[in-house]
Each structure stands twice: as structure tokens, then as C-alpha cells.
C-alpha positions as CSV (number, residue, x, y, z in Angstrom):
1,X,-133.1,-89.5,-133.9
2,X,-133.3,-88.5,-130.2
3,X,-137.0,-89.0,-129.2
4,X,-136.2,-88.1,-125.7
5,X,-133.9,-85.3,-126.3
6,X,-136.3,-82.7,-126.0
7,X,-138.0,-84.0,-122.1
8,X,-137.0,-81.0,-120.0
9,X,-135.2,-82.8,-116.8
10,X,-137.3,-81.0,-113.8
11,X,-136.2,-80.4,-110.6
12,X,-139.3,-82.0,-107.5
13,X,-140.2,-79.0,-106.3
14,X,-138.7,-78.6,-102.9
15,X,-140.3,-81.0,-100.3
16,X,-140.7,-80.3,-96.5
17,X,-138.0,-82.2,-94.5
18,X,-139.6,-84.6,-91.5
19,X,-138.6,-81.5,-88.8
20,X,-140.3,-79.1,-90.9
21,X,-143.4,-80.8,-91.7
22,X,-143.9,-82.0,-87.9
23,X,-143.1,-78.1,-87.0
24,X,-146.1,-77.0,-89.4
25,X,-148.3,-79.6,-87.8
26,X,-147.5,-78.6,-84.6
27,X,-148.0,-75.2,-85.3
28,X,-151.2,-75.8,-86.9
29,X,-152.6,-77.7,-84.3
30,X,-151.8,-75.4,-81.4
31,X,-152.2,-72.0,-83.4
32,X,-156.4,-74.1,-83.7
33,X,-156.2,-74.7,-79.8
34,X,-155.7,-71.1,-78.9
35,X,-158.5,-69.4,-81.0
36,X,-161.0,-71.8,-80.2
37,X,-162.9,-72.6,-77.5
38,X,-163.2,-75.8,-75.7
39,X,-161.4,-77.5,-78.3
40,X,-161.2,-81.6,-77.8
41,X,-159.0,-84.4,-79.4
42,X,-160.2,-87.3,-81.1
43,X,-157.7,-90.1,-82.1
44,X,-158.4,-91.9,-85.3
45,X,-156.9,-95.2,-86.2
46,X,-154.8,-95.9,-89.3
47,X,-156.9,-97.4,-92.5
48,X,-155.7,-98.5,-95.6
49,X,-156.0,-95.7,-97.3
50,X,-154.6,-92.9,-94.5
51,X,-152.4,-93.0,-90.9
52,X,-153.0,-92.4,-87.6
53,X,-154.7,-88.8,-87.5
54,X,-155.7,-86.8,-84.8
55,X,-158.9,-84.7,-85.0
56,X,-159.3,-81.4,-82.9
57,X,-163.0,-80.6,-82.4
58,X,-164.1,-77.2,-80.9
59,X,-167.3,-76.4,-79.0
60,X,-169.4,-75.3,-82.3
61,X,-168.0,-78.1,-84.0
62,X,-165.7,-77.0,-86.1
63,X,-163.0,-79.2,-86.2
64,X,-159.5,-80.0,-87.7
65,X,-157.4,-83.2,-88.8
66,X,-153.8,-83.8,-88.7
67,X,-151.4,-87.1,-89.6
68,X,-149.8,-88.0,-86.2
69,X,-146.7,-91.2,-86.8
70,X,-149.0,-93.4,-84.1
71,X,-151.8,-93.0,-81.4
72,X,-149.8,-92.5,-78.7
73,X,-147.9,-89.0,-80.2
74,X,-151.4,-88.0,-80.5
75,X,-152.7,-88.7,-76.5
76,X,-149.0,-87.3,-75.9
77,X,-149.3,-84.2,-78.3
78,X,-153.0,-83.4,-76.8
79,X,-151.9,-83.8,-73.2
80,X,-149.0,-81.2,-73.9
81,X,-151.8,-79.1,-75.3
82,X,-153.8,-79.1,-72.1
83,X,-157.1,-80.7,-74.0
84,X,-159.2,-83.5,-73.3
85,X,-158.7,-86.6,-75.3
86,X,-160.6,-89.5,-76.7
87,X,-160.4,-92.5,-78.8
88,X,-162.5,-92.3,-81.3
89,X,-163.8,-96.0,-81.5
90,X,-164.6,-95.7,-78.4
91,X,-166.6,-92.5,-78.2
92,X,-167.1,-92.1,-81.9
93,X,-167.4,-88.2,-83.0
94,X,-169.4,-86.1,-81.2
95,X,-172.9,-84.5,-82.9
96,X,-171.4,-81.2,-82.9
97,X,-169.2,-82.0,-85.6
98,X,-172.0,-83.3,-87.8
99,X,-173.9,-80.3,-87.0
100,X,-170.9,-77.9,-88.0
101,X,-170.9,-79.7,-91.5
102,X,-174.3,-79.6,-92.0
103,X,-173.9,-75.9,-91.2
104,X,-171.3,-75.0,-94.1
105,X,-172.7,-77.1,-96.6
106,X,-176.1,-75.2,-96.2
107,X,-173.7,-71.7,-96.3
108,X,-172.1,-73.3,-99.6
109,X,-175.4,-73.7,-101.0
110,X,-176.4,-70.5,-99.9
111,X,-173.2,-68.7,-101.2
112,X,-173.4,-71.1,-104.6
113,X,-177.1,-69.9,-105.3
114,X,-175.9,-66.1,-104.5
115,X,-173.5,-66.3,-107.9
């Protein structure tokens, strides 16, 4: 008896090469640095759990967060940008960002209570 016979061999489903991946991030991060305004980097360390990530903040607060391979591609990748750049231990996150996600979550609720 073939127990196994019938487990359909599946193909991963096609996964983004290195280039391609750091070509979406890049994209990503400038396409958020040209339709915002005053948009700032923030550095983050690597944890356990995630790597080195870079966080883009705008001026209302809203913000973004990208893996970068270490700290220094990020101060490099942010300079190339032409934005200011900070480590967050340092400086730690600004209020605008906490603001921003107050913000949604009230427009969530909002939205939620509309349905």
C-alpha cells in the first residue's frame, strides 16, 4: 500500500532573488520619500526576533519600516536619499509617530462601528 503515493509534489511558489528583493525595498523606500514631506530615517537595531530595519517617518507621523543587511546600508541608503538620519537608541522615536497611530486606530474604530 502506498500511503504517500497520493501527496501532490508542489512546486515553492517563486521566491524573490536577493537583487530583486533589495530593488523592491529600494523602490519602496524612495517611491515613500517623494510623496511625503519632511520624511526622516530612524535606524533600529537587530533583536532576536527581526534584523536591522530602517524606519522612515514623515512630518504627520506616518511612517514606514524596511529590513536593511546592517546599520550602516541604512545611514548609507538615507544619505543617498537626501534625509536626515538618526539612531534610534539614541533619539528613540519621535511623538509624531505615536500620534499618527493613535490617529488610525481611532479611524479603525470609527470605520469598524460604521459596519
Amino acid at each position: 500500500m502506498a500511503w504517500f503515493s497520493r501527496r501532490r509534489h508542489r512546486t515553492p511558489d517563486a521566491v524573490p532573488s536577493d537583487r530583486a528583493a533589495r530593488e523592491a525595498t529600494l523602490a519602496h523606500l524612495r517611491e515613500f520619500v517623494t510623496t511625503r514631506v519632511g520624511v526622516e530615517a530612524y535606524v533600529e537595531p537587530p533583536t532576536n526576533v527581526t534584523q536591522t530595519t530602517m524606519m522612515l517617518v514623515a512630518t504627520d507621523g506616518e511612517w514606514t519600516r524596511r529590513r536593511v543587511p546592517d546599520p550602516k546600508v541604512g545611514w548609507d541608503l538615507a544619505r543617498e536619499l537626501g534625509i536626515p538620519v538618526y539612531d534610534v537608541q539614541r533619539t528613540g522615536y519621535p511623538q509624531r509617530v505615536r500620534d499618527w497611530n493613535a490617529r488610525q486606530r481611532i479611524e479603525r474604530e470609527r470605520r469598524r462601528r460604521a459596519l
